[in-house]
N, C-alpha and C positions, 0 to 999 in steps of 0.2 A: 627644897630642890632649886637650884638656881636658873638661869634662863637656859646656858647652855645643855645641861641635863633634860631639862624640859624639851628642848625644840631632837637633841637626841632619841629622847621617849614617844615624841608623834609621829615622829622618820621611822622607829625601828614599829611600831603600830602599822606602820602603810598609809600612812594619811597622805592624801594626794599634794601632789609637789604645788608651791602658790601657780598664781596665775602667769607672771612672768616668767618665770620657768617653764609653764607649760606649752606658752606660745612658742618658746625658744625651742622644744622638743620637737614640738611637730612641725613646726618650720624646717629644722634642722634636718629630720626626717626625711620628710618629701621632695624636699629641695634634691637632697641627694638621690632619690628614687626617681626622679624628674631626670636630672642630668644625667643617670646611668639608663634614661629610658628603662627602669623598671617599672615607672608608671608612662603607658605610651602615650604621645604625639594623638589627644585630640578624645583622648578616655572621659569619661564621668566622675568627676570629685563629689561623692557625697559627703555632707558634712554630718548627718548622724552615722555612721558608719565608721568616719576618722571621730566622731566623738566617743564609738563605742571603743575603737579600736585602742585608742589613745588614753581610754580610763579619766576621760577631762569633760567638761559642761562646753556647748556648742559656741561659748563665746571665744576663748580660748582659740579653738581650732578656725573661726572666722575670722577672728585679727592675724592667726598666720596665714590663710588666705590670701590676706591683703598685702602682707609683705610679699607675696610670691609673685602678687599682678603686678606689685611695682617693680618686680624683678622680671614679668613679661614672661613668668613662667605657667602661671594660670590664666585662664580668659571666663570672663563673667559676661554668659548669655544673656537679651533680652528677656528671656522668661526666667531669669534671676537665678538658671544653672548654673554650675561652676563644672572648665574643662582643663584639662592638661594642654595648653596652647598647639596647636599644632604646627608643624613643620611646614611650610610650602614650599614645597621643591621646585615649583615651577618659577622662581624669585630668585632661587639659589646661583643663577652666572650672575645676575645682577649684583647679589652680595659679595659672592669671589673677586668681582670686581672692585667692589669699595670696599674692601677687605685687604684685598693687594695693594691699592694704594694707600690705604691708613696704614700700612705695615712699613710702607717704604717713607711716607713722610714725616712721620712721627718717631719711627729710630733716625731718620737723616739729622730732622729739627736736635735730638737728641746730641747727637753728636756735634752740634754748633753751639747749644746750649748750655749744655749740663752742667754740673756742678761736683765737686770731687762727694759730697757729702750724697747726691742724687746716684752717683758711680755706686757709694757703700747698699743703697738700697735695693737696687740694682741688681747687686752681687747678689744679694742675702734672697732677693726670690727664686734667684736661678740657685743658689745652693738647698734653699727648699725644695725645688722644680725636680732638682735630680735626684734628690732623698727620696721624695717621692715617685719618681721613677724606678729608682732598685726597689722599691717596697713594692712594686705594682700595684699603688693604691690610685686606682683611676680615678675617684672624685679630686683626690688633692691634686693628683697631675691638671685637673681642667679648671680646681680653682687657681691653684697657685701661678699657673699659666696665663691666666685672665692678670692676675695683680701684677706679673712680669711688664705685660705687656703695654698696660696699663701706666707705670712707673715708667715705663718710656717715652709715653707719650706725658706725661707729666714733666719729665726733664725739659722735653723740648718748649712747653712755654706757649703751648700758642689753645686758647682754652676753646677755640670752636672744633679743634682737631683732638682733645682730649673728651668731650664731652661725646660726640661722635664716634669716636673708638669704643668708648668705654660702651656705649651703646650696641656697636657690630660685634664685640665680646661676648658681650651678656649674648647676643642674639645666638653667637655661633660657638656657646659651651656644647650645648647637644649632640649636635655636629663632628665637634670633639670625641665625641662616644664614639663613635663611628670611624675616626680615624686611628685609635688607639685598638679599638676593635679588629682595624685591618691587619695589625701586628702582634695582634693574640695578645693584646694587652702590653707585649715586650718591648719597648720605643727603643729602636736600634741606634747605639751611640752613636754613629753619622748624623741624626737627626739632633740630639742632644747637643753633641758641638755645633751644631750653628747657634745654637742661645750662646753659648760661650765664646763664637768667632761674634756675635755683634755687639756683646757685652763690650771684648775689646775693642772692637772699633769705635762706638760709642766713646770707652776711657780714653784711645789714641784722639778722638776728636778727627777721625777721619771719616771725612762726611762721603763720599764715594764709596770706599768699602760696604760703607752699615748701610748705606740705598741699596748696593748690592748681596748683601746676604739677608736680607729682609727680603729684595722680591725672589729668592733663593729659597727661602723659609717659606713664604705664602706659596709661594708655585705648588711647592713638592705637596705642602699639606693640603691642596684644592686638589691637585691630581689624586693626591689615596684616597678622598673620604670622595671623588667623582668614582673611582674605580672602584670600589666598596660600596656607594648605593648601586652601582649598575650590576655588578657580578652577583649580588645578593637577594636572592630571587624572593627571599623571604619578605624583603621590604614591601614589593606589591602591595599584598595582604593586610601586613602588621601596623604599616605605618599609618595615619595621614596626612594627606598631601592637605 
């Protein structure tokens, strides 16, 4: 039997997937159960429980762990718990605020910067962005969204404002639940073309315009996810602050 045959015959056996894989599963996993607040804002992560769950030895489920803290999506207690990071709402004008302005200085820089080849890359997340939009697949709308946003601030060139951004991203995927939540999951194409009005501006290198449909874009998306924790009485309860 040759190798291939063989590594066929322990797959179709059910032998457990290597270890690299397995970290990549449950990562993959929870990550997404994270950002869809399927798992809530400040929960208990056991790790024998995602071992059992997962059909994997506890090492496995600890290394993805760690990738998730460096992603700020888990938090690791003093008495050596693991939580689903919570949310502080009470922080939240202060983020909207460096929020709104990473939005505006990083497509402006963009648009002084760019490069026809940084334009292609550009394009190709926002043509993901809305693929994913007709599909109503809300985790890729809130990745693909972050890499958009992200690749903007990359054109622009300036690395204490990419490093920053990429930080208030990571912060405010969850957040993201919440605002796509306000529209029943459906993001109404008026919101969709302003990714495509700063795209252009961006490509014309018109640095005026792209400041202004960025702070266009932050406004509107602080106002629904402000009007959606306040009308949503359910959050009391559910969340933690």
């Amino acid at each position: 039997m040759d190798a291939d045959s063989k590594g066929n015959a322990v797959e179709a056996a059910g032998a457990k997937p290597r270890r690299g894989h397995g970290v990549s599963t449950a990562y993959d996993t929870l990550k997404q159960e994270i950002l869809e607040l399927k798992l809530r804002p400040g929960s208990p992560v056991d790790e024998t429980e995602l071992s059992t769950r997962f059909g994997m030895s506890r090492t496995p489920i600890r290394e993805a762990l760690i990738k998730l803290a460096n992603d700020g999506l888990v938090v690791t207690l003093p008495n050596r718990s693991t939580i689903v990071a919570p949310l502080d709402f009470l922080e939240l004008p202060s983020f909207y605020d460096a929020l709104t302005l990473m939005y505006r200085v990083t497509t402006r820089l963009a648009a002084q910067n760019r490069t026809d080849a940084e334009v292609v890359r550009i394009r190709k997340f926002q043509t993901d962005y809305a693929e994913a939009v007709a599909a109503k697949d809300v985790s890729r709308m809130i990745e693909v969204n972050r890499h958009f946003h992200s690749m903007i601030a990359r054109a622009g060139k300036n690395r204490y404002y990419i490093e920053l951004f990429d930080r208030l991203l990571d912060e405010g995927r969850r957040l993201l639940r919440f605002y796509y939540s306000s529209f029943n999951d459906e993001l109404p194409q008026v919101y969709l073309d302003e990714h495509e009005k700063m795209v252009c501006a961006i490509e014309a290198r018109d640095v005026e315009t792209a400041d202004r449909i960025a702070k266009q874009h932050a406004d509107q998306i602080v106002r629904q996810i402000q009007s959606y924790i306040v009308d949503d009485r359910r959050l009391n309860g559910d969340i933690a602050f």
